[in-house]
KOLVEXRO-117870 format. One line per field, with one value per residue (C-alpha): residue number from 1; residue in one letter; x, z, y. Coordinates in steps of 0.5 Angstrom, whole numbers, plus 500, padded with zeros to 3 digits. Layout:
<tidrens>
i: NUM, ...
aa: A, ...
X: X, ...
Z: Z, ...
Y: Y, ...
</tidrens>
This chain:
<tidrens>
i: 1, 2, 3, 4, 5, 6, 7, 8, 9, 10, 11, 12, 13, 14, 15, 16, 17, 18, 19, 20, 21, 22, 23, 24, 25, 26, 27, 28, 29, 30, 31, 32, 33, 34, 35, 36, 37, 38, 39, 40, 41, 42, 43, 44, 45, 46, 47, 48, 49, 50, 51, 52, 53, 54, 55, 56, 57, 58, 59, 60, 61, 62, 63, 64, 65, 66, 67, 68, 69, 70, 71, 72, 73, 74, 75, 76, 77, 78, 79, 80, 81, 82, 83, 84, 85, 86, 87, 88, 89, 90, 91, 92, 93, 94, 95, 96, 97, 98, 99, 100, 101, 102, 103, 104, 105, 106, 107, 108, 109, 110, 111, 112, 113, 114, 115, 116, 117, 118, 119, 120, 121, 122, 123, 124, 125, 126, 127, 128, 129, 130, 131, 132, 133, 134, 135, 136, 137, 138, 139, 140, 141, 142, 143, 144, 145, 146, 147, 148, 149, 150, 151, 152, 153, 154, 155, 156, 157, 158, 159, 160, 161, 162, 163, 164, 165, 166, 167, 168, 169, 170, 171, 172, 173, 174, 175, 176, 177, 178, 179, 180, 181, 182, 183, 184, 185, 186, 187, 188, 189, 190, 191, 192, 193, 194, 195, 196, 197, 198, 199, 200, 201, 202, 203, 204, 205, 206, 207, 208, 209, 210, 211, 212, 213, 214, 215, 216, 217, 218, 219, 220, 221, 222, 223, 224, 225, 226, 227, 228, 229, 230, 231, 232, 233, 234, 235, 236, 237, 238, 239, 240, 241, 242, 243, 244, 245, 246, 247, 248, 249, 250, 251, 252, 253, 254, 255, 256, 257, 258, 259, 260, 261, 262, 263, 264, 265, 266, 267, 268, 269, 270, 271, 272, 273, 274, 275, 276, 277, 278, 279, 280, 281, 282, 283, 284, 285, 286, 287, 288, 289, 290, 291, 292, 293, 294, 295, 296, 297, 298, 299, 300, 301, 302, 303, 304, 305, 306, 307, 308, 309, 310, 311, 312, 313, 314, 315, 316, 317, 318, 319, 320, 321, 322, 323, 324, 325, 326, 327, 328, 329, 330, 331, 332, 333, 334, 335, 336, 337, 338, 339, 340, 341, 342, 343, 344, 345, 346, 347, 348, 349, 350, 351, 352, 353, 354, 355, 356, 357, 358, 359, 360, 361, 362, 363, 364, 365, 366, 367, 368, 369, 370, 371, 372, 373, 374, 375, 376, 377, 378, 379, 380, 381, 382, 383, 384, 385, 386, 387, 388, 389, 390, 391, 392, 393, 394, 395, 396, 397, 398, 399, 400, 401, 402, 403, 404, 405, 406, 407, 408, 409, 410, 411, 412, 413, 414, 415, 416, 417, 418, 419, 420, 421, 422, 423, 424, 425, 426, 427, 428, 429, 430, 431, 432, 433, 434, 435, 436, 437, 438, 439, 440, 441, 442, 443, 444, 445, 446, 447, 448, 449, 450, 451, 452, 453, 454, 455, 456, 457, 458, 459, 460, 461, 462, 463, 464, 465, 466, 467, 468, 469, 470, 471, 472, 473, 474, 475, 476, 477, 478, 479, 480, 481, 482, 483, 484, 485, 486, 487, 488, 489, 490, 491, 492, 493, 494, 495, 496, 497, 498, 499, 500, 501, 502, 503, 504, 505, 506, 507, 508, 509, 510, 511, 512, 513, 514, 515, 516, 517, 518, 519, 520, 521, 522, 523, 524, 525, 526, 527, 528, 529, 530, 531, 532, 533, 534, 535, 536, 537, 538, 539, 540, 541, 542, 543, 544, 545, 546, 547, 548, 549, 550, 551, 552, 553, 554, 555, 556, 557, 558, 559, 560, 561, 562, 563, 564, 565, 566, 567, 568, 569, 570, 571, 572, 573, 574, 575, 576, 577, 578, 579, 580, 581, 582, 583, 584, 585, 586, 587, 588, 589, 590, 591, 592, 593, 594, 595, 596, 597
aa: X, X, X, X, X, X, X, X, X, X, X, X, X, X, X, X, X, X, X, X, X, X, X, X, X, X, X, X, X, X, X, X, X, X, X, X, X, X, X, X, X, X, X, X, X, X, X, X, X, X, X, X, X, X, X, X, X, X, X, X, X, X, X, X, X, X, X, X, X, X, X, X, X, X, X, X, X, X, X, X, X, X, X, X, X, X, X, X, X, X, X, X, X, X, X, X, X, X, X, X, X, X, X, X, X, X, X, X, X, X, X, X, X, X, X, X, X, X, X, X, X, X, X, X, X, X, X, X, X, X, X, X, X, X, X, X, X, X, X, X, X, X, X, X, X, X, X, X, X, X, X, X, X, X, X, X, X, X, X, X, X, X, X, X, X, X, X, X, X, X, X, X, X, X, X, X, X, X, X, X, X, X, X, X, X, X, X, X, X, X, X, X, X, X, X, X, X, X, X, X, X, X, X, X, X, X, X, X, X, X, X, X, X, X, X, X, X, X, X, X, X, X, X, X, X, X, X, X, X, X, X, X, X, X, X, X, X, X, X, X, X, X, X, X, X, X, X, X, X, X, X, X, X, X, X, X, X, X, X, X, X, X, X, X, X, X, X, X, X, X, X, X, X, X, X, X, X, X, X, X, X, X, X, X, X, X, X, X, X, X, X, X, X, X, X, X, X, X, X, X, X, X, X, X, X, X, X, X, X, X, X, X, X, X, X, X, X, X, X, X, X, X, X, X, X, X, X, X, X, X, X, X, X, X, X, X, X, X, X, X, X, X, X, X, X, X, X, X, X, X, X, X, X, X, X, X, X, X, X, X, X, X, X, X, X, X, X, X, X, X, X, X, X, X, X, X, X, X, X, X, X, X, X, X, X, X, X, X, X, X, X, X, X, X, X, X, X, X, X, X, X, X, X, X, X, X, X, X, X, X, X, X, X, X, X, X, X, X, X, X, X, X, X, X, X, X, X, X, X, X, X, X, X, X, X, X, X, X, X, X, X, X, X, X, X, X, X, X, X, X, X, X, X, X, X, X, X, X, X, X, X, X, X, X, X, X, X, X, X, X, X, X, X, X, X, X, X, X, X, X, X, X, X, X, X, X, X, X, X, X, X, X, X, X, X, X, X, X, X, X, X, X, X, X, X, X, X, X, X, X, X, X, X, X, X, X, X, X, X, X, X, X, X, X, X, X, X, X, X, X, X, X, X, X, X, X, X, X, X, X, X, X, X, X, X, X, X, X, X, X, X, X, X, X, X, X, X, X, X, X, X, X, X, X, X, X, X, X, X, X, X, X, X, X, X, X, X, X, X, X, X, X, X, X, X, X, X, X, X, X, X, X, X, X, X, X, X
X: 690, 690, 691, 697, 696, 691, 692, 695, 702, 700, 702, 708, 707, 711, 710, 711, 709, 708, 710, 709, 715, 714, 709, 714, 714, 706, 703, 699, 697, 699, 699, 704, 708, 706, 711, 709, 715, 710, 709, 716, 718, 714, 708, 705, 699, 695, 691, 693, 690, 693, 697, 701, 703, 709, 711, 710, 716, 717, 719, 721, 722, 726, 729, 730, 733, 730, 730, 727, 726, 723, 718, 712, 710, 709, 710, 714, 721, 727, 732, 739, 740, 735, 738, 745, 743, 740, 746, 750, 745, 742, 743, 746, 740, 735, 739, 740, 732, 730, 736, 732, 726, 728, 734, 729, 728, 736, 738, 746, 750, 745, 746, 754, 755, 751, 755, 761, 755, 752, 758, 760, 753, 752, 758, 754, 748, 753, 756, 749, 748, 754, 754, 748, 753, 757, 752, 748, 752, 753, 759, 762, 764, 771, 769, 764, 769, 774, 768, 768, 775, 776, 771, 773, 780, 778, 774, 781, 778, 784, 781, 775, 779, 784, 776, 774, 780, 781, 774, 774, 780, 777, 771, 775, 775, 781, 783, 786, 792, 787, 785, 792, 793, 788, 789, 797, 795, 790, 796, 800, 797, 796, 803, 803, 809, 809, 802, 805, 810, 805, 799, 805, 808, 801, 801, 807, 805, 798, 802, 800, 804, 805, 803, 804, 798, 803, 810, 807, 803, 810, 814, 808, 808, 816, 817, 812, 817, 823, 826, 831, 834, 827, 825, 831, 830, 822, 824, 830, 825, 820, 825, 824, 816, 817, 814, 818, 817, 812, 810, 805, 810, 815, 808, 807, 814, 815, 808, 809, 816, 813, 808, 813, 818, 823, 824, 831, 828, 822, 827, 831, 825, 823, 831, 830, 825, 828, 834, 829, 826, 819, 814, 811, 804, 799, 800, 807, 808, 802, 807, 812, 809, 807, 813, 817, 810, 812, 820, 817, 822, 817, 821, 822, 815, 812, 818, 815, 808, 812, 816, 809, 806, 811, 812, 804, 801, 794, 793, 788, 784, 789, 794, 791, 788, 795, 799, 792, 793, 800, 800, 794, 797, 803, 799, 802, 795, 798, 801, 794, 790, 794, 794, 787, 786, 790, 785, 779, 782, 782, 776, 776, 770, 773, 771, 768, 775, 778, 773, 774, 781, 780, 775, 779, 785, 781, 778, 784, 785, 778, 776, 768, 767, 772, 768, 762, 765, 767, 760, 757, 762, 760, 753, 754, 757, 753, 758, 755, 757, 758, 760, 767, 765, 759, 765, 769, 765, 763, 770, 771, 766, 767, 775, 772, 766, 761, 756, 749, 753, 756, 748, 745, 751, 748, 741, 743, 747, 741, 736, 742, 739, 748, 748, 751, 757, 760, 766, 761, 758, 765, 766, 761, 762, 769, 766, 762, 768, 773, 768, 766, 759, 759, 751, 752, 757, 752, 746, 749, 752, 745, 743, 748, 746, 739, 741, 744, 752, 757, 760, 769, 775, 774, 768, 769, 776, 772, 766, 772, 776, 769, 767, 775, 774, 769, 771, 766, 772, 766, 763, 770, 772, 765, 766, 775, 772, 767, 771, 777, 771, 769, 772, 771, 774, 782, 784, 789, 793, 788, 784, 789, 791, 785, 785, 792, 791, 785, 788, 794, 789, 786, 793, 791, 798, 796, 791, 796, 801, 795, 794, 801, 801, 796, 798, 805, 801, 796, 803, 800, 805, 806, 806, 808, 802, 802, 810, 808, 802, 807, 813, 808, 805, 811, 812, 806, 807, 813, 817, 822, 827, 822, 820, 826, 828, 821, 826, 831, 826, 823, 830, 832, 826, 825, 819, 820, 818, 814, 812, 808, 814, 818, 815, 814, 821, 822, 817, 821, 828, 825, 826, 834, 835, 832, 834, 839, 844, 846, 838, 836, 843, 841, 833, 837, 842, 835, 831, 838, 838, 830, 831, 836, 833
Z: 795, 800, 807, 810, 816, 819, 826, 830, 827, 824, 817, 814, 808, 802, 796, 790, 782, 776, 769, 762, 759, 751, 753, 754, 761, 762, 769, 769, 776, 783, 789, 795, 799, 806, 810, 815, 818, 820, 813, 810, 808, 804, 800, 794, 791, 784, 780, 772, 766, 766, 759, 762, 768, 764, 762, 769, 773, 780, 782, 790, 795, 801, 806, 799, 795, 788, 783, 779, 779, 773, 777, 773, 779, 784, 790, 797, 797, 796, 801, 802, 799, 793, 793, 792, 786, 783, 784, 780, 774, 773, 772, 777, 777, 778, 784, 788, 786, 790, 796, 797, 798, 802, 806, 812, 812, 812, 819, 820, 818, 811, 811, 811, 806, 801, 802, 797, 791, 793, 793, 786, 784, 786, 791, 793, 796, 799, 803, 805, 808, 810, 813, 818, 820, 822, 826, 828, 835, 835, 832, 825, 821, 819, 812, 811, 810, 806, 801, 802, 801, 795, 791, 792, 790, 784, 782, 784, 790, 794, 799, 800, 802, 807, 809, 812, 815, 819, 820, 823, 827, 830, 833, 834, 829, 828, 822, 817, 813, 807, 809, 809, 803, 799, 802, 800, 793, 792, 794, 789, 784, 784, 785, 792, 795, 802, 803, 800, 807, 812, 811, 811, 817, 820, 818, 822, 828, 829, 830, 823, 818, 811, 807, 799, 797, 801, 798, 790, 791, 793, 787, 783, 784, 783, 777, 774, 775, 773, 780, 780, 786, 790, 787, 790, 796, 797, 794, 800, 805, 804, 808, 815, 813, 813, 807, 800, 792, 789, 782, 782, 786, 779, 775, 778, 777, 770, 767, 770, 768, 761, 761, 762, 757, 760, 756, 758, 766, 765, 762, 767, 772, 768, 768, 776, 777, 773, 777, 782, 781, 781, 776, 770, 769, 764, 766, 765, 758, 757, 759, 755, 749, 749, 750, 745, 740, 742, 741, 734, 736, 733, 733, 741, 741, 737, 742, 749, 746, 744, 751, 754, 752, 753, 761, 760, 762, 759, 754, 755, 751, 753, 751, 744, 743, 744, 738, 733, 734, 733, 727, 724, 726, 721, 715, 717, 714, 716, 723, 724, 721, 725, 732, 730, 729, 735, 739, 736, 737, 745, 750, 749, 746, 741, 744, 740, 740, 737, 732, 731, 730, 724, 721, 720, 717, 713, 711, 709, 705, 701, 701, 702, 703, 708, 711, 710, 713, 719, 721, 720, 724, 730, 730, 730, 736, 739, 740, 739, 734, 738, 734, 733, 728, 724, 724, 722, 716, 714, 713, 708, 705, 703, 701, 696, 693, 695, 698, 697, 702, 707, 707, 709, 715, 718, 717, 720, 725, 728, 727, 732, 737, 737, 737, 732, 734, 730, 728, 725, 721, 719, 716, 711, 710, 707, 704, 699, 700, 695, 690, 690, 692, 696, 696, 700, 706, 706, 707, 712, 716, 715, 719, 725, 725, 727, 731, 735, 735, 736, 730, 731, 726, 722, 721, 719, 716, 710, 710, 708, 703, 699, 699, 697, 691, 689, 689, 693, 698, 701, 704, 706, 710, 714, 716, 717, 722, 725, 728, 730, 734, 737, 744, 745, 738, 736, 730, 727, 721, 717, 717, 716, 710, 707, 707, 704, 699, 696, 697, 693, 688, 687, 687, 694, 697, 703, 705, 705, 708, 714, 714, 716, 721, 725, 724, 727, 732, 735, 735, 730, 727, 719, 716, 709, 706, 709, 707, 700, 699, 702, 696, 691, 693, 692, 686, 682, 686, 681, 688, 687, 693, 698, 694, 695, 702, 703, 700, 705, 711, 710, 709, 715, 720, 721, 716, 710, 703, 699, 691, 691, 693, 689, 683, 686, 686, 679, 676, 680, 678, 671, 671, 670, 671, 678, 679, 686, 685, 692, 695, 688, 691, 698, 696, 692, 698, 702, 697, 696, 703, 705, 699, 703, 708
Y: 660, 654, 657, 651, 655, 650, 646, 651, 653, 660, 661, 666, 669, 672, 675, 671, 672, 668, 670, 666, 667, 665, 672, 675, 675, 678, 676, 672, 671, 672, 669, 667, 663, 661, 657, 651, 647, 642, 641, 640, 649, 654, 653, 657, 657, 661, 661, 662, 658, 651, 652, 658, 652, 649, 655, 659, 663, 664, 670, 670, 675, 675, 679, 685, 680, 677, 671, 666, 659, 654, 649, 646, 642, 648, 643, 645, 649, 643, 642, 642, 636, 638, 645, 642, 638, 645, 649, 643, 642, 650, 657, 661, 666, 660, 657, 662, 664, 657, 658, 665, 661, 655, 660, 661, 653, 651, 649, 651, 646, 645, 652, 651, 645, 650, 656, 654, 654, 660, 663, 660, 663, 670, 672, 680, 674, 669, 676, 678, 671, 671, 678, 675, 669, 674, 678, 673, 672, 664, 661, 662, 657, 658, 653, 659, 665, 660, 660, 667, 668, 665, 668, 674, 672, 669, 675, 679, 683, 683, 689, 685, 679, 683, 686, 679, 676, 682, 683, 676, 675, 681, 677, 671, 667, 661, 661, 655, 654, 653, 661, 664, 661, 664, 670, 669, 666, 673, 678, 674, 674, 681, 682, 685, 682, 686, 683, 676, 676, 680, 674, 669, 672, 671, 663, 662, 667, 663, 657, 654, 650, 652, 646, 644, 649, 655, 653, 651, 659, 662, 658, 661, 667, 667, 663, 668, 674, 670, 671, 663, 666, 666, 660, 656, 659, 657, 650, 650, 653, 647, 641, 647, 645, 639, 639, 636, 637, 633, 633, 638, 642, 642, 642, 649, 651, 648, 652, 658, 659, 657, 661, 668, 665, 662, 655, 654, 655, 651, 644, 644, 643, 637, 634, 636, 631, 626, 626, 627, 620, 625, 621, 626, 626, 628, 636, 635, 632, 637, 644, 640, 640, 648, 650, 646, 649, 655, 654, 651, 645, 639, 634, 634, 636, 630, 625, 628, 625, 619, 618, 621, 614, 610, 612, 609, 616, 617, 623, 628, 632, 638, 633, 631, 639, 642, 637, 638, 645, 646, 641, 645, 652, 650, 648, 640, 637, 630, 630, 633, 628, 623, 626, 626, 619, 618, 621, 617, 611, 611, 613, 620, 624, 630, 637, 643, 646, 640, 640, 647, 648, 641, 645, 652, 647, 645, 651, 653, 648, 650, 643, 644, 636, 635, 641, 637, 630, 635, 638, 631, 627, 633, 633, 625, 625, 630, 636, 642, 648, 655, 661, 660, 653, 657, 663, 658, 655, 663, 665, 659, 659, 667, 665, 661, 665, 661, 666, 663, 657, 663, 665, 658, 657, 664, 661, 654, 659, 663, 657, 652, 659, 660, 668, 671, 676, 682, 677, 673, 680, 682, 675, 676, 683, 681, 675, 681, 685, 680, 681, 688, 687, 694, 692, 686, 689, 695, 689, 686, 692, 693, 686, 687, 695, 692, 687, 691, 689, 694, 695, 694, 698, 691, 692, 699, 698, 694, 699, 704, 700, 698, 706, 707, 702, 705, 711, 715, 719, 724, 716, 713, 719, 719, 713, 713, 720, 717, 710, 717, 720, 714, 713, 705, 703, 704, 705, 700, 699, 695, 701, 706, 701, 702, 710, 710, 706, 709, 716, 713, 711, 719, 722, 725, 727, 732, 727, 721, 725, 727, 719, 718, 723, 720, 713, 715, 720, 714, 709, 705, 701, 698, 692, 689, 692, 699, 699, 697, 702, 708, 707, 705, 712, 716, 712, 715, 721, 721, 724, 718, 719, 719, 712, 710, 713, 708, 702, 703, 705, 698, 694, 697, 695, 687, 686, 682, 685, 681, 680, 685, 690, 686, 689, 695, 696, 693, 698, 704, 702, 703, 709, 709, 717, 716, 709, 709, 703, 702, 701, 697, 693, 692, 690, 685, 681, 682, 677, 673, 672, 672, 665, 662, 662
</tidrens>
């Protein structure tokens, strides 16, 4: 090792270790650091074979806390500044590896600016640091505990947040606006309205006065309980702040409002602004066209991205996302299309998620060169697939019955490095399962059992209707009991479904009675298909009330019969002697009506 002690200024050592990661993290030699301020920060110095050099990691220790850093240039530990531009562009496991070894080096105010990062990071490192901020006697920045605070909010420990305003106000510290309005905002979010209004008597005893940032967490907070009488309130009280509505105000009233269901409340705000004077940005017509989405109104969907435009606000991506995926949601190709023509023609690159939402419309239209066109056109443009495209894909290609294609996607999946999820396994399972290929859902339950991914009632849903079809009961039940033993997993009613089907099937009554118990049992609710399955069942039982009493059971819930049960009912009235007139009479209004509607 080069000794950078020399000249006088003793050395300071630290243990460091060098790994090759393409073998598998064997230790390929050891060396140290050595700190020399004359000469810039820590040193390091090795000896390994230089084919490993490329590919080495640095792992540091300091002060019992550990990391890694890639650097093939094995120079000196980076400062503020090269710090900063680290913990922008890689993994926060590698940044804060590199903060660990340059930390002793940092001066006090570098050590501030880099706070906020490290606090994004790693929130258990930053509060060590911070802990000896605290302890260190000099004085403590109140931007270093807003980072603190903030990251302890976004990660929903409203304790820790109350721990460290306590803590500090003890040693003196004078708190900002900003550090009571994320403490209120935290409080808020969790629903504590007694702390809400302790930290915000607290602001004003200090002398503080509340700003915009304090007003909008109140009206947010408000708007997402649906309590309008607090909301007025709060929108009054701003004039004693001197603190006025503005367009991110209304933004935070109409969104939060929208978002807990109350549509008519969150109109009304926009119809404020108007008669407000208080201009609509892109956020605005953003909400506006969720909530009419939501509310299935189309047209005034597709009227607000007209006035949007012609009020000279640019569309956003969220703004293009929001119209592809309604159009696409109702199967209206070519509203879709057009929204994504509109997209194409102004600066804006269409994300992974747009792709995705066109590729499982047209999936749905099973057209393969569309598909085709839609992969090409990503990879043209450098947008890279993640694990919903290739589902996506997997999915079309299993509807359509193409399984070598359905193949070659999971290879180009697992070749793309994309990690393939129990979703992705499920999919193809179900491919095989359309065609009765119980071989080749053994096959890739085999793969996922392999890969070590933890199996879902999906999963096991389509392992119990391959083994009821084909008839091999002893293998169903094995696998219907593990799921129930299974703590993690809950049984739902596609699972249940297939279990009552295959009892149906082999005239097992008891078992089938059994199934319904634990459905009703494990308040699992039913659908069409469970409705279909249970009068069917009665009806080749021969027990024709209870198959009837299930018409009039399903006519009485809000779940629509479909064709299926249609002729499930035309075969049971068949049988005049058993055939009850007045249920046959309201099953016919409910299908007069289903069609008018």
């Amino acid at each position: 090792m080069q000794d950078y002690s020399a000249g006088g200024s003793p050395g300071r050592k630290f243990s460091a270790w060098v790994t090759c990661s393409p073998c598998f993290g064997g230790v390929k030699a050891r060396g140290g650091l050595i700190y020399h301020p004359r000469r810039g920060g820590l040193y390091f110095g090795f000896s390994a074979n230089t084919q490993h050099r490329r590919h080495a990691r640095i792992v540091a220790r300091w002060d019992g806390c550990e990391g890694f850093v890639k650097d093939e240039n094995f120079g000196c530990a980076p400062g503020a500044n090269e710090l900063l531009k680290v913990f922008h562009e890689r993994p926060s496991a590698e940044a804060v590896a590199l903060f660990n070894v340059s930390y002793p080096t940092l001066t006090r105010e570098e050590l501030d600016g880099l706070f906020s990062c490290l606090c994004r990071a790693s929130v258990p490192r930053a509060r060590q640091v911070l802990e000896d901020v605290l302890g260190g006697g000099g004085e403590i920045p109140v931007a270093m505990v807003n980072s603190m605070l903030k990251s302890y909010s976004v990660n929903h420990q409203c304790d820790e947040v109350d721990r460290l305003l306590n803590r500090v106000c003890i040693l003196g510290v004078q708190l900002d606006v900003r550090s009571y309005n994320i403490a209120i905002d935290a409080f808020g979010e969790a629903g504590d309205l007694g702390k809400v209004g302790e930290y915000m008597d607290r602001l004003l005893r200090e002398g503080l006065k509340p700003d915009h940032y304090t007003m909008n967490t109140l009206l947010k907070m408000h708007a997402k309980r649906k309590e309008m009488e607090q909301v007025d309130k709060v929108i009054s009280d701003m004039q004693k702040f001197d603190v006025y509505p503005d367009t991110v105000t209304y933004n935070t009233l109409m969104y939060h409002l929208a978002r807990s269901g109350a549509y008519e409340a969150a109109e009304k705000v926009r119809e404020d602004m108007r008669s407000g004077g208080i201009p609509a940005d892109a956020f605005t017509y953003n909400t506006l066209i969720k909530i009419f989405d939501r509310k299935n109104d189309l047209t005034r969907l597709i009227s607000t991205f007209t006035e949007m435009k012609e009020a000279k606000v640019s569309p956003n991506l969220i703004t293009y996302n929001s119209l592809i995926d309604a159009f696409a949601r109702r199967r209206n190709v070519g509203a879709a299309e057009l929204a994504y023509k509109s997209l194409r023609s102004t600066d804006l690159e269409p994300t992974v998620v747009i792709f995705n939402t066109l590729l499982k419309l047209r999936a749905h239209q099973g057209d393969l060169k569309a598909i085709d066109s839609t992969v090409k056109e990503m990879e043209d443009l450098g947008v890279r697939a993640n694990e919903t495209t290739f589902n996506t894909r997997l999915d079309a290609f299993g509807r359509l019955g193409k399984l070598g294609l359905a193949k070659k996607t999971y290879d180009e999946m697992i070749e793309c490095g994309c990690q393939p999820t129990t979703i992705t396994f499920n999919t193809l399972m179900k491919a095989h399962a359309r065609r009765s290929d119980i071989d080749g859902v053994r096959s890739w339950y085999e793969v996922m059992y392999g890969l070590d991914l933890r199996p879902d009632a999906f999963t096991l849903g389509i392992l119990i209707d391959c083994y009821g079809k084909e008839g091999n009961v002893e293998e169903a039940e094995r696998v219907f009991f593990l799921l129930k033993d299974e703590e993690k997993v809950r049984i739902d009613r596609v699972v249940f479904n297939s279990m009552l089907s295959m009892y149906a099937a082999n005239g097992s009554m008891d078992k089938l009675l059994f199934c319904l118990e634990e459905m009703k049992r494990m308040n699992v609710s039913w659908d069409i298909y469970t409705h279909n399955i249970v009068i069917d069942a009665w009806r080749r039982f021969a027990e024709y009330e209870l198959a009837w009493n299930a018409v009039s059971d399903l006519l009485d819930s809000p779940i629509r019969p479909d064709a299926t049960t249609t002729r499930i009912v035309e075969k049971l009235s068949s049988t005049a002697e058993h055939r009850q007139e007045n249920v046959v009479e309201r099953f016919g209004k409910q299908k007069l009506k289903q069609s008018a509607g």
